[in-house]
N, C-alpha and C positions, 0 to 999 in steps of 0.2 A: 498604443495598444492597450487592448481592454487589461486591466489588474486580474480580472478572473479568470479570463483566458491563461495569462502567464500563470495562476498558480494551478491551474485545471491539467497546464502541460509538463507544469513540474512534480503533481501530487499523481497524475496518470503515469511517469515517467517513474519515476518512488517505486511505486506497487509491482511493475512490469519489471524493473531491475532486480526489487526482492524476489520476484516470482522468479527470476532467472539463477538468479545465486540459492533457490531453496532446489532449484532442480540442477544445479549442479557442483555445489559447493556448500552445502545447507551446514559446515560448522565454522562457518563462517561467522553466522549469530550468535553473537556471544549472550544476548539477553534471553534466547532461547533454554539455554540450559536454568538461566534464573527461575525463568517461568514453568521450567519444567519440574525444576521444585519445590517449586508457590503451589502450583495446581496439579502434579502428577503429569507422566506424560503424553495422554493426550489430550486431557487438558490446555496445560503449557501450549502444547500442537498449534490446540483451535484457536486460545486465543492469539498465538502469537500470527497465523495467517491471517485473523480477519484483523487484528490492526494493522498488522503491516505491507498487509497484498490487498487482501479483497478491500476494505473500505479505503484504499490511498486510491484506485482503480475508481473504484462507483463514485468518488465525488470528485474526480479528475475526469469521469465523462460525464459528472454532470455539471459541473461547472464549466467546461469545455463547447456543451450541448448549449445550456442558460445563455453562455457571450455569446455564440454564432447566431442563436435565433433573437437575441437581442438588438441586433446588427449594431453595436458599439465599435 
């Protein structure tokens, strides 16, 4: 099995389960609160969604995307 594949399914999988626990159990994050008072809170917010949801997502479909049409 392609290496990129596996980490495309495991960094797509990341994002999608943060995304789940921010919509249901969002104090959970504990490095949330850190960041929320590094950068204020909705600072803290954004960064903390695009490291840990949106950019775990976009490069687990595109790594995912890369292996399939690589046909590896």
């Amino acid at each position: 099995m392609d290496r990129n594949l596996v980490l495309g399914v495991f960094a797509l999988g990341y994002g999608l389960y943060t995304l789940y626990v921010r919509a249901t159990t969002p104090e959970k994050f504990g490095k949330l609160a850190a960041m929320k008072k590094q950068w204020g809170d909705r600072g803290g917010m954004i960064v903390h969604v695009v490291g840990y949801t949106i950019l775990p997502i976009l490069l687990g479909g595109v790594l995912i995307v890369t292996s399939l049409m690589s046909g590896s």
